[in-house]
C-alpha positions as CSV (number, residue, x, y, z in Angstrom):
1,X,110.4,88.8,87.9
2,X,110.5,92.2,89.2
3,X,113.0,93.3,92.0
4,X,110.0,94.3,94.2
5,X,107.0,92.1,95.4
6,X,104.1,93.6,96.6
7,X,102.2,92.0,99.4
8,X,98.5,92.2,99.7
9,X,96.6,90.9,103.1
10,X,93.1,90.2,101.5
11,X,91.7,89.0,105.0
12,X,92.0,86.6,108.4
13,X,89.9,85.6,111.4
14,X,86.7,86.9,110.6
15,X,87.8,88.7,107.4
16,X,88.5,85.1,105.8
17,X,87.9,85.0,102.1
18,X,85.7,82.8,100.3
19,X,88.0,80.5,97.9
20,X,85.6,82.0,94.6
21,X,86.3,85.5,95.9
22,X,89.7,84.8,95.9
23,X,89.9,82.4,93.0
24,X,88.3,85.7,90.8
25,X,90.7,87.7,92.5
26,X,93.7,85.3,91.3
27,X,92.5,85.5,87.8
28,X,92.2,89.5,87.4
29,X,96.0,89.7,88.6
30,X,97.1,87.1,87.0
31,X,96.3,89.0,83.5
32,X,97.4,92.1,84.6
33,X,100.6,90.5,85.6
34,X,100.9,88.6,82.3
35,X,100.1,92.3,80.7
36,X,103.1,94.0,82.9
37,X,100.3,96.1,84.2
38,X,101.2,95.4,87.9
39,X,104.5,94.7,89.5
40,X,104.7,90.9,91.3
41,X,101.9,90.5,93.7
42,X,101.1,87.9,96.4
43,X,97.8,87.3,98.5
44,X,98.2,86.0,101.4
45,X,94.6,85.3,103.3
46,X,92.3,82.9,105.4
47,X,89.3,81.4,103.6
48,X,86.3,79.1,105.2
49,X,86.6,75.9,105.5
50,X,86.3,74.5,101.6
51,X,87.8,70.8,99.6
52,X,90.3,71.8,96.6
53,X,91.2,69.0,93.8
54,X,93.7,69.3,91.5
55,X,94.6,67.5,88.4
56,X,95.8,64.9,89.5
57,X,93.2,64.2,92.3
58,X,91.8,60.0,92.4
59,X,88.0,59.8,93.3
60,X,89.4,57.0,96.0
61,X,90.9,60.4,97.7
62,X,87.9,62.1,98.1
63,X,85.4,62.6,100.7
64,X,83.1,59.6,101.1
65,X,80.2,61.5,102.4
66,X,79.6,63.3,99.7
67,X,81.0,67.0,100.8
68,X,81.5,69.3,97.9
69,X,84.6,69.6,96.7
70,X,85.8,72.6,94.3
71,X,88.0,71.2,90.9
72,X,90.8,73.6,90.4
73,X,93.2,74.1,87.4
74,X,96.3,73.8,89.8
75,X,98.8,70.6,90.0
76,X,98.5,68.0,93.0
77,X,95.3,66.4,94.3
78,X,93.0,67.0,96.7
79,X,93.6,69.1,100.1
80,X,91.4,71.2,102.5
81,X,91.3,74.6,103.0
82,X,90.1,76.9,106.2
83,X,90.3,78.7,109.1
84,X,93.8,77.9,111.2
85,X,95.9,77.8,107.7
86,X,98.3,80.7,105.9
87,X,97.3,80.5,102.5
88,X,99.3,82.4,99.7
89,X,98.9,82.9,96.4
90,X,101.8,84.1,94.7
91,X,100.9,85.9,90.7
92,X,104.8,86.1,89.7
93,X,106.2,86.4,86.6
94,X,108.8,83.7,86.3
95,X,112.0,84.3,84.7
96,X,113.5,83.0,81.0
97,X,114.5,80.3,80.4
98,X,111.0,79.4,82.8
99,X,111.8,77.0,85.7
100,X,109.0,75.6,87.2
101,X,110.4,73.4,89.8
102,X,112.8,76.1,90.7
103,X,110.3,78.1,91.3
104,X,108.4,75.5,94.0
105,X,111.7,74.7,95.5
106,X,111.7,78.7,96.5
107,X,108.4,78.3,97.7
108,X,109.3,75.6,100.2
109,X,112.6,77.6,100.9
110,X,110.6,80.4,102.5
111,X,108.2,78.5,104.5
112,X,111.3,75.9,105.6
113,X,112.7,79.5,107.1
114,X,109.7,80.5,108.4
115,X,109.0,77.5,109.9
116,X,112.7,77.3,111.4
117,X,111.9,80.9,112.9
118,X,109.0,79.6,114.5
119,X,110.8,77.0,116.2
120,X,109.5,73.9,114.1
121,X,112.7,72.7,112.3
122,X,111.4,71.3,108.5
123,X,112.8,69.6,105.4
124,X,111.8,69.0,102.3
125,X,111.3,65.0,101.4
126,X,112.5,63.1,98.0
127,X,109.4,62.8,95.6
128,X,107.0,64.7,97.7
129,X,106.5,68.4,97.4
130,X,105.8,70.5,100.5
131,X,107.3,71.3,103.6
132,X,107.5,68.2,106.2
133,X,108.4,67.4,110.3
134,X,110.2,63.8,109.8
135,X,108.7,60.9,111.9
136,X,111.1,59.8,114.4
137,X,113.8,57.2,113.6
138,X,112.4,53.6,114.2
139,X,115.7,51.3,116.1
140,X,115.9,48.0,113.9
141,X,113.9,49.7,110.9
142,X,114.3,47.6,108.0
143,X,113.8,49.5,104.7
144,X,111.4,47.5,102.5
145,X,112.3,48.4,98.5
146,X,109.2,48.1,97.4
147,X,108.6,51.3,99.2
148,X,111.4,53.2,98.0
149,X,110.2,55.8,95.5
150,X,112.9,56.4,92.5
151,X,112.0,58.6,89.9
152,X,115.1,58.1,88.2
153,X,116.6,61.4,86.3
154,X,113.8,63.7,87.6
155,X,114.8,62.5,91.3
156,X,114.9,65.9,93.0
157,X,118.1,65.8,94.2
158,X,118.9,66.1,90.6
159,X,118.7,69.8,91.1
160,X,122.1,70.9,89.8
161,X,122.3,69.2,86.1
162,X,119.4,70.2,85.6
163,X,120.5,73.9,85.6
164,X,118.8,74.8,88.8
165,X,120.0,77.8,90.9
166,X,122.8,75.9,93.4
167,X,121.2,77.8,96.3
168,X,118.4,76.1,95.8
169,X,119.5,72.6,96.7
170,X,118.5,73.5,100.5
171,X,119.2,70.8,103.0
172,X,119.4,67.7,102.3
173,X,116.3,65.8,100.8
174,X,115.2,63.0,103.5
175,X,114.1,60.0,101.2
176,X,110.9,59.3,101.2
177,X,109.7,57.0,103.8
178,X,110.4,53.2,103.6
179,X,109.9,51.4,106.9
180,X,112.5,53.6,108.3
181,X,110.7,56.0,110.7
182,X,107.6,57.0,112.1
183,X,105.0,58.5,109.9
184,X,106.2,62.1,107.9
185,X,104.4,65.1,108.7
186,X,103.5,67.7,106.0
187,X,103.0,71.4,107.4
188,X,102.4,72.9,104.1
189,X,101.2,71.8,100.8
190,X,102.0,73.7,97.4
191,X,100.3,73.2,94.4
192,X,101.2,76.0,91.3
193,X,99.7,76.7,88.1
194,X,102.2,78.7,85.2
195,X,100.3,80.1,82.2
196,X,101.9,82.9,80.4
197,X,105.1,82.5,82.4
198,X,102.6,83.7,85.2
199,X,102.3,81.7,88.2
200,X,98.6,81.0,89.7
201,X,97.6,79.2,93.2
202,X,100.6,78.2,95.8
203,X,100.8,77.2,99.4
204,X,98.8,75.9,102.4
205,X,100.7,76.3,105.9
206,X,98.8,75.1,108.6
207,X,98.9,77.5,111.6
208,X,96.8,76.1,113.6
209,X,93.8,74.8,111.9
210,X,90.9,71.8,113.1
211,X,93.1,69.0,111.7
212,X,89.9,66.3,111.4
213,X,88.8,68.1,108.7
214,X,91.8,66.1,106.8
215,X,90.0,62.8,108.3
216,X,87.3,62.9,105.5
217,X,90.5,62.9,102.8
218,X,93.7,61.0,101.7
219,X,95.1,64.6,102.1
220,X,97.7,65.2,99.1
221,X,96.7,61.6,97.6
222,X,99.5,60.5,100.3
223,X,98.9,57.4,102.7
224,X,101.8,56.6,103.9
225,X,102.2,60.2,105.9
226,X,100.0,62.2,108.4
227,X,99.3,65.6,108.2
228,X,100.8,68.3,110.8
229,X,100.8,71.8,112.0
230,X,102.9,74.2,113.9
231,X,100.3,74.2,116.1
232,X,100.9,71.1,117.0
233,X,104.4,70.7,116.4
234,X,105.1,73.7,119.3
235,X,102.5,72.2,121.5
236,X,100.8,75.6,122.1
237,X,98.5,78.5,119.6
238,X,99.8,79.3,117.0
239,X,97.6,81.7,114.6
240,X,98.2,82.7,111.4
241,X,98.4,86.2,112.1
242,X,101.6,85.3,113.9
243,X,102.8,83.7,110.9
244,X,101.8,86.7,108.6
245,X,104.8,88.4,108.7
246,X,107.7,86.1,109.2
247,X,106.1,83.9,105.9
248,X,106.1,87.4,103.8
249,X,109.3,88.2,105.0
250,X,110.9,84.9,103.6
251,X,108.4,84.8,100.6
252,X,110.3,88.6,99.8
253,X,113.5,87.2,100.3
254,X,113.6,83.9,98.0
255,X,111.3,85.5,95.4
256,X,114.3,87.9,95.1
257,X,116.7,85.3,94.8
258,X,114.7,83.5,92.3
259,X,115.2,86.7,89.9
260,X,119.1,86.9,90.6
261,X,120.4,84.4,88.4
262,X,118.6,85.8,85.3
263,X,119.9,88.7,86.0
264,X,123.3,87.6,86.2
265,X,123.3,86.4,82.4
């Protein structure tokens, strides 16, 4: 990963970019990256209202109306895209030996910063990738186990024998929701593609979008959690060209981090 990231506003408000336009765009960078033509580069934009699916997306998820949605190569399942939301793309070379999660956990890092600037205070939750406001503590919550998710070795709090960067353990994971509170909040969704060592797609941060567009959707394939946004979170506007330059501010910083410990060996 090179020391310096460049930064590229491809358009908000009424400059919003179609998701092809910017899907196309993705894909010529992404080659020139993989070619060491260009130095790290992230696109950070608006686009129209527009259903993504990933991978790992169940038909059950999707709209039942029959609105379009647009299959993508990314990970995750199905989200919404559109006016209101910070979307970024970063097209970053990873470094050897390749950590994928590493590189997600950075991704939530900056927007878990940002989002702390803001005034919204944000954690990461076990199992669930993205950057989430915790429901309130229910008194006399029982936790039901069937609930409990437990992924065993690849729990995420397995950060450090896994290798991982120590810095990158954050705060504290909040387990996953059993009973024990109020319904979770996610304020941004990541979903990343690698090929090449080259990453592709990244993160949703909702601003301030028209959240009943995530009526028509189980946003994330996630039912047991609602969908939030700073917006709503600070109980007043909250644009995305506010959040322009505090996310690329933190995006800067962690992506240098990232790099720091391959430099080190």
């Amino acid at each position: 990963m090179s020391e310096n990231v460049r930064f590229v506003r491809m358009g908000i408000g009424d400059r919003s970019v179609p998701y092809q336009e910017a899907w196309e765009e993705q894909q010529r960078l992404h080659a020139l990256r993989v070619a060491d033509e260009i130095p790290d580069t992230v696109l950070l934009l608006e686009h129209p209202p527009v259903y993504t699916a990933g991978r790992r997306t169940n038909p059950e998820d999707r709209p039942l109306d029959g609105t379009p949605v647009v299959e993508v190569n990314r990970g995750g399942e199905i989200t919404w895209h559109g006016p209101g939301q910070l979307i970024g793309y970063p097209i970053v070379k990873l470094p050897e030996p390749m950590d994928v999660v590493a590189y997600v956990r950075r991704l939530e890092e900056a927007l878990i910063r940002a989002c702390g600037e803001f005034g919204v205070e944000t954690t990461r939750v076990e199992g669930r990738s993205g950057v989430w406001v915790l429901g309130e503590s229910l008194p006399d919550a029982v936790v039901d186990p069937a609930q409990v998710v437990d992924i065993g070795s690849l729990t995420l709090r397995m950060g450090l024998p896994l290798g991982i960067d120590p810095r990158l353990a954050g705060p504290e994971y909040a387990a996953s929701n059993a009973g024990q509170r109020g319904d979770d909040r996610k304020l941004a969704a990541i979903g990343v593609r690698v090929a090449r060592g080259v990453t592709m797609h990244g993160f949703a941060l909702n601003c301030d979008p028209d959240m009943t567009w995530f009526d028509r959707i189980v946003p994330c394939g996630i039912r047991d959690a609602g969908v939030g946004s700073v917006s709503t979170e600070l109980g007043r506007a909250f644009p995305v060209g506010e959040a322009l330059p505090v996310v690329e501010k933190h995006l800067a910083e962690v992506l240098a981090e990232l790099a720091e410990p391959a430099r080190a060996r």
